[in-house]
N, C-alpha and C positions, 0 to 999 in steps of 0.2 A: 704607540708613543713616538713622535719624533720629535728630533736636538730643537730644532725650530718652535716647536707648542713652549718647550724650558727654556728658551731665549726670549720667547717673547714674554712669560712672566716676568723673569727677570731685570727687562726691561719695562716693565710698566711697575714694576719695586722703585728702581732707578733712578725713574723720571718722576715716579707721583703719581701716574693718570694714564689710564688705556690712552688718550687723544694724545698724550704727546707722546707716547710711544709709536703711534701708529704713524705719526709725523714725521720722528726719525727712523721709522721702520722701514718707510714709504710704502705702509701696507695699510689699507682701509681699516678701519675701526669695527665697522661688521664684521671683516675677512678675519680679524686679528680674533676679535673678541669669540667670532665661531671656531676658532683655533682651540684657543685655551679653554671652549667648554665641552671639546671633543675629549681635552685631557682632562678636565673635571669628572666631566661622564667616568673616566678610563680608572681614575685614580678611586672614583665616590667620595672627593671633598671638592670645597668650594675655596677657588684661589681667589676669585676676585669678587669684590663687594661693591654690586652694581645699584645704582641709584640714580635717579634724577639728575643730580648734579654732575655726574660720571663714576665710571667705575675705578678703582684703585685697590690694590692687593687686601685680600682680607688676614684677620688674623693667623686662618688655617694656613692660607700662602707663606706667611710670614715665618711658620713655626717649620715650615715642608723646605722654606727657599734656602738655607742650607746643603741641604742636600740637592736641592735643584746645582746651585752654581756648584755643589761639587762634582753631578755629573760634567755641566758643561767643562768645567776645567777636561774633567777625564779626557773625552772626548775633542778638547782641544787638543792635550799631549799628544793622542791617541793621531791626530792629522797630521800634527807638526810632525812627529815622529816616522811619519807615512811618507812625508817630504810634500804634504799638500799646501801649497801656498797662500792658500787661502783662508789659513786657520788664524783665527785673531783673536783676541781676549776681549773680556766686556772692559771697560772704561774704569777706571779710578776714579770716585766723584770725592773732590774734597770741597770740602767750606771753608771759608777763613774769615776772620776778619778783621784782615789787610793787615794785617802785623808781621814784623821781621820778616816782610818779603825778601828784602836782597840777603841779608843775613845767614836766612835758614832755608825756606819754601825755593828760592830758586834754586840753590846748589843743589838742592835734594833733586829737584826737578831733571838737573843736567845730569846727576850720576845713574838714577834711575832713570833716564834715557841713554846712558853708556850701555850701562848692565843689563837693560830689561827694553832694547827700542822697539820691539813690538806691543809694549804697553800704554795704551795710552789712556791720557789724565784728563780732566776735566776739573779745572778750579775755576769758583763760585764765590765771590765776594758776597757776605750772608750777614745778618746782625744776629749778635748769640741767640737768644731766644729761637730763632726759625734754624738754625745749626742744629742744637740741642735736637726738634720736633726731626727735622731728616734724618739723626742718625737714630732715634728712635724707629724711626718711621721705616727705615733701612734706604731712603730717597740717597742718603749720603753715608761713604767708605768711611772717612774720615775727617778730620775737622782741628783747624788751629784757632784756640783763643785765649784773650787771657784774663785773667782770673784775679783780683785784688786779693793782699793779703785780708785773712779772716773770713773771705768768702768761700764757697762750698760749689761742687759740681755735682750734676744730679747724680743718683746712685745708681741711675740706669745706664749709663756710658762709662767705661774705663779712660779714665786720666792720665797721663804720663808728665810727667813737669819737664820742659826742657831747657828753659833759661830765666832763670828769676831775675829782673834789673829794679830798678827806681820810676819813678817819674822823673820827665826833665821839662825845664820851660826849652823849647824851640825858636830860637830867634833868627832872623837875618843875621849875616855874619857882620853888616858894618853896624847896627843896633849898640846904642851905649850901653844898656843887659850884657853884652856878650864880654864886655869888660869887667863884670861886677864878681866877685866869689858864689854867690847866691844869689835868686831872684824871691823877693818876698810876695807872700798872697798881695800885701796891698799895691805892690809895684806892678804886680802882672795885671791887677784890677784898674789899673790907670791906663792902658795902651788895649787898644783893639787887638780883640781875641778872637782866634778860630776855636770855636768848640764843636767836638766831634756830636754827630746826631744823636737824639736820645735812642737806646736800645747798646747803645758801646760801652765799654766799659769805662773810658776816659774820659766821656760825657757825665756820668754817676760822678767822677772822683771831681773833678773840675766846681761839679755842685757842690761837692763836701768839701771843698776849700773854700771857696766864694760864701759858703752859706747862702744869707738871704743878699748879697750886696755883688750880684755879677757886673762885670766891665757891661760901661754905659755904649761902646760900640763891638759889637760881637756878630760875627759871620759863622756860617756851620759848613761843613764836609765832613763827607761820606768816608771814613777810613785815614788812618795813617798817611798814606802816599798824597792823596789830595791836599791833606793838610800838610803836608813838608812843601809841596809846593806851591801852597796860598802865601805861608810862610816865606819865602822866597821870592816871591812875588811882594813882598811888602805889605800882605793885606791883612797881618795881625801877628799875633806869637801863639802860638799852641803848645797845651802839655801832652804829653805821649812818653810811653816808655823809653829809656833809652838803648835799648837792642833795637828799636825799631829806627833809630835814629841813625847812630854810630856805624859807618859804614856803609850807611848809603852813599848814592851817587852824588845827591846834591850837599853832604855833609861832606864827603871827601873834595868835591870841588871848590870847596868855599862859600858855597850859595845861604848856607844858614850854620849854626853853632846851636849848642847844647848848655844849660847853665842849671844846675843844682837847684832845685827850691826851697827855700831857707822854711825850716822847721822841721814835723814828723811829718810823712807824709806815706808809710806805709810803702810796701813793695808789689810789683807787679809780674805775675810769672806767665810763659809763655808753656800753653800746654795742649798738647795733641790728643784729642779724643776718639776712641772707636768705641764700636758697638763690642757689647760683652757675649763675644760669639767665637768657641773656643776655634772654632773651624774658617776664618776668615780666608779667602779665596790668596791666591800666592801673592797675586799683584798688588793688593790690599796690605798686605803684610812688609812685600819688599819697600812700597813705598813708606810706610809707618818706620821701619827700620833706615832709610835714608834719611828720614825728618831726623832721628832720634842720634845717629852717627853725625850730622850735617851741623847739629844742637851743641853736639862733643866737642868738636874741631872751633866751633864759634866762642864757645867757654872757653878753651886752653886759650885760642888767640888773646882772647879778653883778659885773660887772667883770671878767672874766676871756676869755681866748683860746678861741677856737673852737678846737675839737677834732674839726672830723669831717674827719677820714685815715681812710683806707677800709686796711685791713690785711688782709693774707692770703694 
C-alpha cells in the first residue's frame, strides 16, 4: 500500500470522477485507475464504481474514506514534522450559494489563511440542490446556504445557523424606493426586477410574493453578487437577504440601498452544512470553525444574537 494509491481515491471522492482527477493528478486514467485496483486487490473491497459512463467512488470507498484521509493526514504530520516541504493537505471544497460573501465567507477565508496558510480552499458557486448531492456524495467539505423560515435541511448533513436576517428590496441608491420606509409587493411589481435563477432560494420566495402577477420586465442572475451589481447598474431591483447586502462594497459605497418589504415576509438564515462524519479531516474543521467565529463577529457588529444552533 502506498500514500499515493489513498491520495488518489481521495481525490476522485473530491472531484466526482476518476477523469478529473486524473486531470488534476496529471496522471493518466489507466495509470490512476490501475493504482487504485492494486489497493482494491490489497484491501479485498471495491473503492471505485466503474461504469460506462466513468468511474466514481463506490459505496465501500465511501464508508473506508474516513479512514483513508485519516491516514493521509497522519502521514502529512508525519512529513511536515520531518521538515519535508513538500507535505501539503488535500483541498477544502466548499459550495456556496453566493451569500454573505464579503460578510462572512471572505473573512473566514483571510483568517484561515493567517492560521492554516498551507491549507488550501476551493469555492464553488453551486445551486442548493447540487450542494446538498456533493456533500452527500463527499465531492464537497462544506457548504453555505440559506434556508427560508419553516423550511427544513436534509437529515443527511449537519446544519449550523449562522446569521438569520430578513429579505430586503435592493435598489440603486438614487431610486425614489430608497426614500420610502417600506417597499410594497405591488411597488416592486411595477419596476424591473432582477430575479435570482430557479434552484435559489430567493427565486422560491420572490414567487411566493408575486404569486401568479410577476413584474412585466424581469431579468435573472446567478447568485447574490451578480445581482447587487445588475442592481447598480440600473437594470432592475432585487430581493436578497439583508447580510448578504449590508456591508458589501457596492452598499458601503453608495452604489445601491436596502429598503424593508412592507408586509410578513418570513426570515432567511445563513447556514453552513457538513457531512455527519464524526472524523472530519482538521482543515475541514478549522475552516467550518472560521465560517462559524467569522458569523460571531458579524452578529455583535450588527447587533443582533448569534445564531449558530447546530440542527438536524
Amino acid at each position: 500500500m502506498r500514500i499515493e494509491q489513498l491520495e488518489y481515491v481521495a481525490a476522485v471522492n473530491r472531484l466526482g470522477s476518476l477523469r478529473r482527477a486524473s486531470e488534476q493528478l496529471h496522471i493518466s486514467q489507466p495509470a490512476l485507475s490501475e493504482a487504485v485496483s492494486r489497493l482494491e486487490k490489497e484491501l479485498g473491497v471495491t473503492l471505485l464504481d466503474r461504469r460506462r459512463s466513468g468511474a466514481r467512488i463506490s459505496r465501500q470507498g465511501r464508508d473506508l474514506l474516513p479512514h483513508l484521509l485519516e491516514a493521509i493526514e497522519a502521514v502529512g504530520r508525519l512529513r511536515a514534522a520531518a521538515g519535508d516541504q513538500r507535505a501539503s493537505t488535500q483541498p477544502v471544497r466548499l459550495g456556496t450559494v453566493n451569500t454573505a460573501t464579503t460578510q462572512v465567507l471572505v473573512p473566514a477565508l483571510k483568517a484561515m489563511q493567517r492560521s492554516h496558510p498551507e491549507v488550501s480552499v476551493e469555492v464553488l458557486d453551486m445551486l442548493q440542490a447540487d450542494i446538498i448531492v456533493g456533500l452527500e456524495e463527499g465531492t464537497l467539505d462544506l457548504a453555505l446556504i440559506n434556508v427560508l423560515s419553516g423550511d427544513d435541511v436534509p437529515v443527511s448533513v449537519q446544519a449550523t445557523a449562522l446569521v438569520t436576517g430578513s429579505p430586503v428590496v435592493v435598489v440603486p441608491s438614487g431610486h425614489r424606493y430608497a426614500a420610502q420606509p417600506a417597499v410594497s409587493v405591488d411597488d416592486l411589481r411595477a419596476e424591473p426586477f432582477v430575479m435570482m435563477r430557479p434552484g435559489y432560494v430567493m427565486h422560491r420566495l420572490a414567487h411566493r410574493l408575486f404569486r401568479l402577477e410577476v413584474p412585466a420586465s424581469w431579468r435573472t442572475a446567478d447568485g447574490a453578487e451578480m445581482g447587487k451589481l445588475m442592481v447598480a447598474e440600473d437594470l432592475g431591483l432585487t430581493l436578497l437577504p439583508d447580510f448578504s447586502v449590508v456591508g458589501d462594497p457596492l452598499h458601503r459605497s453608495g452604489a445601491i440601498a436596502t429598503r424593508p418589504v412592507a408586509g410578513e415576509t418570513g426570515t432567511v438564515t445563513l447556514t453552513l452544512l457538513t457531512r455527519r462524519d464524526p472524523r472530519l479531516p482538521a482543515q475541514v474543521r478549522g475552516l467550518a470553525t472560521a465560517l462559524v467565529e467569522q458569523a460571531r463577529a458579524w452578529n455583535r457588529r450588527a447587533g443582533r444574537t448569534a445564531a449558530d444552533q447546530s440542527s438536524g
